[in-house]
C-alpha positions as CSV (number, residue, x, y, z in Angstrom):
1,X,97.5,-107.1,263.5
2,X,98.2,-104.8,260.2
3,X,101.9,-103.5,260.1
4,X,103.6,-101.3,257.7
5,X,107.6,-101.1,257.9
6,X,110.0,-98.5,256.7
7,X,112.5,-100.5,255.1
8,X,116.1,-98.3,254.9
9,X,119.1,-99.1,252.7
10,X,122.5,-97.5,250.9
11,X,123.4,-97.5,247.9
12,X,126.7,-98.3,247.5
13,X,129.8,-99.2,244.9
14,X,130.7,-102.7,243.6
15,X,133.0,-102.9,246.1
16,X,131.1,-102.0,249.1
17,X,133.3,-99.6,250.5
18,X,131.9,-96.2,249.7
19,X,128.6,-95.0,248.8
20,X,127.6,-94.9,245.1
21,X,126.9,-91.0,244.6
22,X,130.3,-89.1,245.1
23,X,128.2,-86.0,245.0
24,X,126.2,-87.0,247.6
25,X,128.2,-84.8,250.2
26,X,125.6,-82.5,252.3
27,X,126.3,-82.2,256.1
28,X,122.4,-82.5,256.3
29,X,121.2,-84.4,253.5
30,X,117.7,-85.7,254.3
31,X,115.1,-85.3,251.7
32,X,117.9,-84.1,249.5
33,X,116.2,-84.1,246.1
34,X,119.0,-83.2,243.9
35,X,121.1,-86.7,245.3
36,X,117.0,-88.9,244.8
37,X,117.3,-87.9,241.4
38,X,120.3,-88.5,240.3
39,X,119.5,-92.3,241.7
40,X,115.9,-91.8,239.9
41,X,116.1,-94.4,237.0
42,X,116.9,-97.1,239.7
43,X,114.4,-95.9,242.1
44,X,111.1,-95.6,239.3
45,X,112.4,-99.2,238.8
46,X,111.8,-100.6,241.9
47,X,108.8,-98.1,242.6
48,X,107.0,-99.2,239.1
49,X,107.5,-103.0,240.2
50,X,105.8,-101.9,243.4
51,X,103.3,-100.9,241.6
52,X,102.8,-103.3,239.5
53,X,102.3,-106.0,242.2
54,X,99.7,-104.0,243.9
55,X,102.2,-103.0,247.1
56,X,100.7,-99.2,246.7
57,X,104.1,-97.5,247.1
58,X,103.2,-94.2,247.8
59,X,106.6,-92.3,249.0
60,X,110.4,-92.1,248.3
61,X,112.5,-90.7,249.4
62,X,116.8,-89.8,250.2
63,X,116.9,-90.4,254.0
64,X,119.1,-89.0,256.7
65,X,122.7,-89.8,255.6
66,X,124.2,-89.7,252.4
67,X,123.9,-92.3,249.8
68,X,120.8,-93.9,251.9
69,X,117.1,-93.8,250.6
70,X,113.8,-95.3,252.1
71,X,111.0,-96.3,250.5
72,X,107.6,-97.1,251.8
73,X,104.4,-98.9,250.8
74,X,100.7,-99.5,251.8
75,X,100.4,-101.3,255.3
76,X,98.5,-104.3,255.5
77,X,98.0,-107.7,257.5
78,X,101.2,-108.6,259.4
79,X,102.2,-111.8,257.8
80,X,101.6,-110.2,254.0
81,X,104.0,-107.2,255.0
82,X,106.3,-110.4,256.3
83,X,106.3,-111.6,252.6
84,X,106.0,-108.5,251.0
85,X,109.3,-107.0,253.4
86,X,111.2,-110.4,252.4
87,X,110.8,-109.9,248.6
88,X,111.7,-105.7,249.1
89,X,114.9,-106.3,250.5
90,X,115.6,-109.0,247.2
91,X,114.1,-107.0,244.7
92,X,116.3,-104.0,246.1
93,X,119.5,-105.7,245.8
94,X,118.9,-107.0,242.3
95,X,117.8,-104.4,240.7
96,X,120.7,-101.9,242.1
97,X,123.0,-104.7,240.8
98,X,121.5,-104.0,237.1
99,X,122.5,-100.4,237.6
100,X,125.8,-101.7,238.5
101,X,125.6,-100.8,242.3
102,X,125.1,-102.4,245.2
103,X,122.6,-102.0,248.0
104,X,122.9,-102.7,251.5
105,X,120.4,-103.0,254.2
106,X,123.2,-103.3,257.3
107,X,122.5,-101.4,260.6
108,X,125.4,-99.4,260.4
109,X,127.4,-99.6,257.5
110,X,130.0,-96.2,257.9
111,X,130.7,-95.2,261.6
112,X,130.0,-91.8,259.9
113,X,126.6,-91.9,258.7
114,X,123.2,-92.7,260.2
115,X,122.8,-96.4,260.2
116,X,119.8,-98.4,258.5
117,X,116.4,-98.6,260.7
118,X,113.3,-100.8,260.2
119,X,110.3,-99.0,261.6
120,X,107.0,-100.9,262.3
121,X,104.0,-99.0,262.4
122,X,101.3,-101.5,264.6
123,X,97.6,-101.1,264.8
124,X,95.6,-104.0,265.5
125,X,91.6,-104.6,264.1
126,X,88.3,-106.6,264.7
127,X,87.3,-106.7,261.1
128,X,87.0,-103.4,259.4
129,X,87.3,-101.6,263.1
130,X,90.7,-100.2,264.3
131,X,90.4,-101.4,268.1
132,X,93.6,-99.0,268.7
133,X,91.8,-95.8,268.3
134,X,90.3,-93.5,270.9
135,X,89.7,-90.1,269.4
136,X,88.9,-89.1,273.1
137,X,92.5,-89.9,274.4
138,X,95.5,-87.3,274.0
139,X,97.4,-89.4,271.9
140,X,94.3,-91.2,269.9
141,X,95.3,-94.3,271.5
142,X,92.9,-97.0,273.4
143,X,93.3,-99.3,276.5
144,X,93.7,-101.7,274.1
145,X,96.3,-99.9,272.3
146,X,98.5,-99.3,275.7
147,X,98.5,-102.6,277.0
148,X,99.9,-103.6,274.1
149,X,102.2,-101.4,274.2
150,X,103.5,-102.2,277.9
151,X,103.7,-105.6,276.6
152,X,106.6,-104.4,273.9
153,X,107.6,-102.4,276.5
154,X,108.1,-105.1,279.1
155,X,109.7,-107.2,276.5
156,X,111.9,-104.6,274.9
157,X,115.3,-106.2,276.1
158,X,114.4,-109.5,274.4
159,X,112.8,-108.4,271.5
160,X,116.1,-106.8,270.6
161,X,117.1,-110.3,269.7
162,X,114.8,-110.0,266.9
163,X,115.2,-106.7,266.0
164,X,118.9,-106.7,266.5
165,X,120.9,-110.0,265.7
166,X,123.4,-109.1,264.8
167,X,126.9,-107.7,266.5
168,X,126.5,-104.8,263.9
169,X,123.7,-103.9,265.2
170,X,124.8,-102.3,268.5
171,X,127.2,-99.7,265.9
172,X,124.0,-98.5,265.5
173,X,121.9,-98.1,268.7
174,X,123.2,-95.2,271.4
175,X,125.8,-94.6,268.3
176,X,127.1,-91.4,268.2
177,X,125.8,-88.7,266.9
178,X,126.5,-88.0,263.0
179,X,127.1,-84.9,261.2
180,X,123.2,-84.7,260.8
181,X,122.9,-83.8,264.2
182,X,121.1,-87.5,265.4
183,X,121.5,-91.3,265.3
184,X,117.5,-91.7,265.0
185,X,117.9,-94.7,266.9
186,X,116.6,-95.3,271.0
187,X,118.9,-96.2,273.6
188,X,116.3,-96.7,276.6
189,X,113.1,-98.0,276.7
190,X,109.9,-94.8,276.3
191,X,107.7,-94.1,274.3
192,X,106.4,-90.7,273.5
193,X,103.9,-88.6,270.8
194,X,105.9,-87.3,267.7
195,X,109.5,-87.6,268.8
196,X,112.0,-89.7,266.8
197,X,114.1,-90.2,269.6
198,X,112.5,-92.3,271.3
199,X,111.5,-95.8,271.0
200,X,108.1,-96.0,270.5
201,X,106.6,-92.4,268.9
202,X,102.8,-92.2,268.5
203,X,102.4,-90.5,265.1
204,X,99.3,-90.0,264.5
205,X,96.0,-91.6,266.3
206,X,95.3,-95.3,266.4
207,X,98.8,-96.6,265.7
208,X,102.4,-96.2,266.6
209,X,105.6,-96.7,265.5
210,X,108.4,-99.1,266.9
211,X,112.0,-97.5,266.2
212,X,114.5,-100.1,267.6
213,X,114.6,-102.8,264.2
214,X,116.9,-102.6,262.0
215,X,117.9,-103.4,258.9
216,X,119.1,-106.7,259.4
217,X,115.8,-108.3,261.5
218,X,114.5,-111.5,259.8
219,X,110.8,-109.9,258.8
220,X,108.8,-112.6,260.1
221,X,110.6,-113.0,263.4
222,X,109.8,-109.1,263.6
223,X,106.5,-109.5,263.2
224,X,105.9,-112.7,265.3
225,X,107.9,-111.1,268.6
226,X,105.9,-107.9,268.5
227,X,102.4,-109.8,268.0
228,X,103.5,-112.0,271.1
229,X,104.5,-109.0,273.4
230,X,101.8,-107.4,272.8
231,X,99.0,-110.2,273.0
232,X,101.3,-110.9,276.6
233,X,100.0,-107.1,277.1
234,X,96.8,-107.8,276.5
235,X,95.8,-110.5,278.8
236,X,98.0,-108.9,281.4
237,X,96.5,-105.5,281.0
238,X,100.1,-104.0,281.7
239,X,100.2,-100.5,282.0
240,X,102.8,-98.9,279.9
241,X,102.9,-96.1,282.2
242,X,102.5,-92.2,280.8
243,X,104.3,-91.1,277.9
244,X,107.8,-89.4,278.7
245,X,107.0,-86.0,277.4
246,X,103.7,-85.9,280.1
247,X,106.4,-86.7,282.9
248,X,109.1,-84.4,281.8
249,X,106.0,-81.8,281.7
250,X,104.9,-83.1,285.6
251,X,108.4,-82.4,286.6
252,X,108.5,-78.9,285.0
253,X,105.6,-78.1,286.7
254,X,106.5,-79.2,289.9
255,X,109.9,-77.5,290.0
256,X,107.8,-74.0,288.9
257,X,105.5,-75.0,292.2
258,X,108.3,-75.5,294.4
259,X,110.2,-72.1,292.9
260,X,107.1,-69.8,293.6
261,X,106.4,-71.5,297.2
262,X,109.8,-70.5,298.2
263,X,109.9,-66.8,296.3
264,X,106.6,-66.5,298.6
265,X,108.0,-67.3,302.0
């Protein structure tokens, strides 16, 4: 199994009750440039040491709520993105204290603001072959790929004891929405193609992404519990069922059918 994770954080002050940028203030600030660069020096900081241990950091960026920034790197085998996820979340931490600030990797931090996800992104290969790929299907996933998936699927109730352990946690699932306009974290069990909402989005063929971690999963436990689910999926062959936006689509089409057959009689 190769995983890459999308490990979010906050920046915050020494005394861990606001965020660090007091200009950091947009109703919508994802992707806010101005508020990434006045965090830059700390950010080519940890971005250079990515670089220099061969992580291949290749995006950062300020994410949806204010003072919080994610920055992603190269996926890889599961266990090395384990280690690799471990010694983020440390680096992180140490180097904002250098700057003077703090950084926080909490689910939910501020009732206010989006809280802190840990997105996997899961394919799974036979040596140099992505086994999850099927350029044929809709989504570019295999039969392999979906009964893995119905395997996370099945599982998704008790895998939240590894994605979510802790009571913070559940501040940030089905939360509220912010002044951004989402929570970005799932509340029920689908998955979908490129949707955010939901808890499994198929971004692009031959891998998806799992949306219900968060900041405070142990990495290796994350890693372990999907690898388990999903070999459970394998040998069962479980059937995920179709993706949500194909049965939203079904129903649409139905309820057309049913309104023309009665404007005809």
């Amino acid at each position: 199994m190769k995983s890459g994770v999308e490990c979010e954080y906050f920046l915050i002050s020494p005394d861990g009750n606001t965020i660090a940028d007091n200009r950091d203030t947009q109703s919508k600030p994802c992707y806010d440039q101005s508020s990434l660069m006045r965090r830059y020096e700390l950010i080519k900081e940890i971005c250079d040491c990515m670089i220099e241990m061969g992580w291949g950091p290749y995006q950062n960026d300020h994410e949806d709520a204010n003072g919080q920034f994610e920055m992603n790197w190269d996926y890889s085998d599961c266990l090395k993105t384990a280690d690799r996820h471990t010694f983020f979340k440390f680096m992180v931490k140490t180097i904002a204290e250098k700057h003077d600030l703090r950084a926080t990797f909490m689910p939910k931090p501020f009732e206010n603001l989006t809280g802190n996800g840990c997105h996997a992104h899961i394919s799974l290969w036979k040596g140099k072959k992505n086994i999850f790929l099927d350029k044929h299907d809709k989504l570019g996933l295999s039969k392999t790929a979906y009964n893995f998936l119905g395997g996370i699927m099945k599982h998704a109730s008790s895998l939240s004891t590894f994605f979510n352990p802790t009571i913070n946690s559940y501040r940030r699932i089905n939360a509220a929405p912010t002044k951004s306009g989402a929570t970005w974290s799932p509340s029920s069990i689908s998955y979908t193609g490129n949707n955010r909402t939901h808890m499994i989005r198929v971004p692009d063929p031959g891998r998806f992404e799992l949306r219900l971690m968060d900041g405070s999963a142990n990495p290796y436990l994350l890693q372990a519990s999907v690898l388990a689910a999903g070999m459970e999926g394998l040998n069962k062959r479980i059937n995920p069922g179709k993706p949500l936006f194909f049965v939203i689509c079904m129903r649409i089409i139905k309820n057309i059918q049913t309104f023309l057959n009665y404007q005809m009689n």
